[in-house]
N, C-alpha and C positions, 0 to 999 in steps of 0.2 A: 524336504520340500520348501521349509518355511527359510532356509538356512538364503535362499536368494531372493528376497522378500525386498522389491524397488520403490522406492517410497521418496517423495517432491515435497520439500517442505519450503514455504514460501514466508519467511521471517521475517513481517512485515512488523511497522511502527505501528500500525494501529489493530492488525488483524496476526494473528497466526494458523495458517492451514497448512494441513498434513492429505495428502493425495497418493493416491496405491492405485496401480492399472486394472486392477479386479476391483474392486471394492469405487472406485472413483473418489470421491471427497468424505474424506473419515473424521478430519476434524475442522474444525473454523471457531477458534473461541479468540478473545480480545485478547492483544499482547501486554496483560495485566498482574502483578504479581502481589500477595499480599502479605506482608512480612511483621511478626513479630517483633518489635528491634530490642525487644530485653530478653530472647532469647535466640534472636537469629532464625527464627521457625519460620518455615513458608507456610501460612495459613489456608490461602486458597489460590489457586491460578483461573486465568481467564474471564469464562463468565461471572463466575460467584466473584472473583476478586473488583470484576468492573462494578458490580454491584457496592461495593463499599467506599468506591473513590469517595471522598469527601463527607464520610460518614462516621467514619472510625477515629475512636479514642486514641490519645496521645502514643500511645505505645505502640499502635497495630499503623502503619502506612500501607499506601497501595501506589505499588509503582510500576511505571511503564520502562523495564530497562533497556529497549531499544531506544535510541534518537536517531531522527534524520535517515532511517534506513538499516544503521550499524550499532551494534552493541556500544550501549552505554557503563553499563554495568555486568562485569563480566559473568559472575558467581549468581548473579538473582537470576543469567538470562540461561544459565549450563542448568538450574535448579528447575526454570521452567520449560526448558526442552525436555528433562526425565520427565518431569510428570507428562508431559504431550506423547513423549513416548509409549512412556507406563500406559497411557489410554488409549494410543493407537493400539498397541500388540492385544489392550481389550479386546478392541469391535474388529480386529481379526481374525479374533477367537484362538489365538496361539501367541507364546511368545516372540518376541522379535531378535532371531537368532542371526545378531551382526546386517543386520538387512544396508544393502548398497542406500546412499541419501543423495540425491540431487537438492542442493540449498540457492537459492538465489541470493547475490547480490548487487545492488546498485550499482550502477556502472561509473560512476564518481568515485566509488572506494578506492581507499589507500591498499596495499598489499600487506598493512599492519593489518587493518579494518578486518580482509578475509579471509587473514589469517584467524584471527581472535574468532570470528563467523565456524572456520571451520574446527577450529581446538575444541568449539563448544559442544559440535555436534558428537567430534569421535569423541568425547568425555562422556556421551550416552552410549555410548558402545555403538556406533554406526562404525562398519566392517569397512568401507569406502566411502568417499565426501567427494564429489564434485561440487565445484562452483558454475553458475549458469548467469550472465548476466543477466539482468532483471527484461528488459526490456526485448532481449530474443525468446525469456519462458513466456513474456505477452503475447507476445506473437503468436508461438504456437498454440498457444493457449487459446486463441483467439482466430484461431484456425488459417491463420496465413501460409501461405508458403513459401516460407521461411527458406526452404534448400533450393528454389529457384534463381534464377538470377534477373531477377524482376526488383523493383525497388518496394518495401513496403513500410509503411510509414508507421510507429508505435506512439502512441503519446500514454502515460501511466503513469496516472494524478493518482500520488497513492495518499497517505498517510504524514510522511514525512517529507517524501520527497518528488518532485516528479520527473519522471525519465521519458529525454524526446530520442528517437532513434531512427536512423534510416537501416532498415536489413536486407541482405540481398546477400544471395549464397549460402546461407547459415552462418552471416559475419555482421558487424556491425560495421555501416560503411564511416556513418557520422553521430555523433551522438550529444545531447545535452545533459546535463543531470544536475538540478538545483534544490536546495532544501525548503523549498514551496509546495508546503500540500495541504491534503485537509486539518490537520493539525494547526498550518498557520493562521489556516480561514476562522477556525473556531478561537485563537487568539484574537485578533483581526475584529472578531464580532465580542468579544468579552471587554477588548479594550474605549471597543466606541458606547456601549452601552457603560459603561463605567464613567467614562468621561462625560458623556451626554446627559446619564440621567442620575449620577453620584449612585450608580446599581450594582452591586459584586454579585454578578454570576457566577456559578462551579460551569465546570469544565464540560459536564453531560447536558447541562441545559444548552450553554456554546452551541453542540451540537446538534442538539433537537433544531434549535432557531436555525440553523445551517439547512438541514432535513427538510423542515417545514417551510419556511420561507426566506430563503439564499434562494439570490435568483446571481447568473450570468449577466453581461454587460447588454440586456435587448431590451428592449419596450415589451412590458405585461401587465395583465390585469392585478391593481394593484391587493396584495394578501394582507391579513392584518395575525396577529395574536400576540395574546397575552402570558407576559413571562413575569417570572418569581425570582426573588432574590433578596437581598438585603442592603436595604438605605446606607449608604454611607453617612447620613449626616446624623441621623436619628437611630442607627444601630437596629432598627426594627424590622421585622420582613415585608416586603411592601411588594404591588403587583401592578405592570404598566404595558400600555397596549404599544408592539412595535411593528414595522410595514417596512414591506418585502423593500422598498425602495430606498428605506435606508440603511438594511442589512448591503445591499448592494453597493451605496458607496462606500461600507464600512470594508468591503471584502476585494472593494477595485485595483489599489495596487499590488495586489496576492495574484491578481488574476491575471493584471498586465504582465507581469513578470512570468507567467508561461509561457503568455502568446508571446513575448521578447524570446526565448529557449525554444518555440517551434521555430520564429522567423529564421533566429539562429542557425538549426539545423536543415532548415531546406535550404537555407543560404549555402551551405556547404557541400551541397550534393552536387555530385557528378552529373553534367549537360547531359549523358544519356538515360541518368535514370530520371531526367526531371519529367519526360514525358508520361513516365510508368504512374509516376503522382498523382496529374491530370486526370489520368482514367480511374487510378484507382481510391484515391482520395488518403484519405489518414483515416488512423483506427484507435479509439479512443475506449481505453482499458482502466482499472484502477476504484474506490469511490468517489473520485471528483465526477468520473465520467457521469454518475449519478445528479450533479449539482442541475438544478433546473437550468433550461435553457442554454445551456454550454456549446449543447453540439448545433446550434442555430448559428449562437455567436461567432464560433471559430470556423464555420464554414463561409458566414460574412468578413470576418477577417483575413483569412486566408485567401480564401475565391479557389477553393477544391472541396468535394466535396469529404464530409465528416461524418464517421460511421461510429457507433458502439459494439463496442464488441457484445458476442451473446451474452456472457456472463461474464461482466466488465470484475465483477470482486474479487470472482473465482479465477480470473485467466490466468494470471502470474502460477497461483497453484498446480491448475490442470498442465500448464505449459514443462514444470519445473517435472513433472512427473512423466510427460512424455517423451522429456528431451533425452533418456539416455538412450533410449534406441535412436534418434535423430541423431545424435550425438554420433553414434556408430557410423551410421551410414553415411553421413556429412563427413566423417573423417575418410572413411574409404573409396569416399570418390570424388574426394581432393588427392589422394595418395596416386589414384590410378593415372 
């Protein structure tokens, strides 16, 4: 029974989800690993390892082995697929005997990239490895209809990177793919508070300030709060009030450079599907789609309208776990 157990793993830079069509979303922990380096031990993955980013004594590191979408570090990221494994076949109460893996990846990959993507996963004993590229498991995930030949527009501000796409037939007709995501944004805001206020922030605060008050390129009420960190001049911990309005110009050219990758991609699209656009607008996936005021922005930008997917975190997941039946059917009637 368990021996064809189909399972969507969506190998993100900043998130890792595991999705099974009975069970739906079995796992979502951070693409975080924590390693011993005087013994080579994996200490903890995910949750518990985000937990120690910038915390831990000289010996223990905690690292992100993905970059940019693709395996950075081949051996920390094969180590942290068994244990995702090892937890999946937990919470579905049976071993994972060879179970078929739909894996996504960015649609900028090299054929080294997924390759190394997919060595990692049969290295967990997965029986079969598709690859799905990132921005068609958006899609489905995001409940489009992907096998029509309608045009439909992905945008998936992920982590590392964002992927612009036009789909239509279960294909990708155009596509962008640039290493612009949340990741930069929270550089982006580390580096102006640094320069600005002599402040080193860690990596998790970045993101809180992101969270909290990252705002898109539009006019709002202005937010204020107070962050922590340590003086550069004085070495000492010191705490300063900062506003939504200048996280924003700290985060503006991360932002232009998407909206340059969607212009790109509608640029490229076929005179018939440009109509399909019009009506149906773009569909924005990923945790940028989360950044305040984004989907105002780019619907001003653009001038179509701009939609969120339901579960903008989760769609890459739900998508990767849907696709092998799509997959099927999109192959058999192209064939016919």
């Amino acid at each position: 029974m368990f021996s064809s157990v189909q399972i969507g793993i969506d190998l993100g830079t900043a998130n890792l989800l595991v999705y099974t069509k009975n069970k739906g979303m079995i796992i979502n922990e951070p693409s975080v690993v924590a390693i011993d380096l005087q013994t080579n031990q994996v200490l903890a993955v995910g949750e518990d390892a985000k937990k120690m980013v910038g915390k831990t004594p000289e010996n223990i590191v905690a690292i992100r082995p993905l970059k940019d979408g693709v395996i950075a570090d081949y051996q920390v990221t094969t180590d942290m697929l068994k244990h995702i494994m090892r937890k999946a076949s937990k919470k579905l109460g049976a071993p994972l005997r060879k179970p078929s893996v739909v894996v996504c990846t960015p649609s900028g990959s090299t054929s080294v990239e997924r390759r190394a993507i997919s060595d990692a996963v049969k290295q967990c004993g997965a029986r079969e490895v598709q690859l799905i590229e990132e921005p068609v498991a958006a899609a489905i995930g995001a409940d489009l209809p992907v096998e029509e030949p309608i045009a439909n527009v992905i945008v998936d501000i992920g982590g590392g990177t964002t992927e612009v796409a036009i789909i239509s037939f279960g294909g990708v007709v155009s596509c962008n793919s640039i290493r612009v995501g949340g990741d930069q944004l929270d550089d982006d805001i580390t580096h102006f508070v640094r320069k600005k206020y002599n402040l080193m922030i860690g990596q998790r605060t970045a993101e809180n300030i992101k969270i909290e008050v990252g705002y898109a390129l539009v006019e709002h009420a202005e937010l204020k709060m107070d962050i922590r960190g340590r003086d550069l001049v004085s070495g000492l911990p010191k705490t300063i009030e900062i506003s939504s309005y200048e996280i924003q110009g700290a985060i503006k050219d991360s932002l232009l450079s998407v909206l340059e990758a969607i212009r790109a991609t509608l640029e490229d699209c076929p005179p018939e599907l440009s109509g399909d656009i019009v009506d149906r607008g773009v569909i924005l996936t990923g945790g940028g789609a989360l950044l305040n005021g984004v989907q105002e922005w780019l619907s001003n930008e653009i001038v179509v309208p701009v939609h969120i997917a339901p579960s903008p975190l989760e769609s890459v997941a739900i998508g990767t776990g849907r696709s092998l039946k799509m997959m099927q059917r999109i192959q058999s009637s192209k064939a016919k």
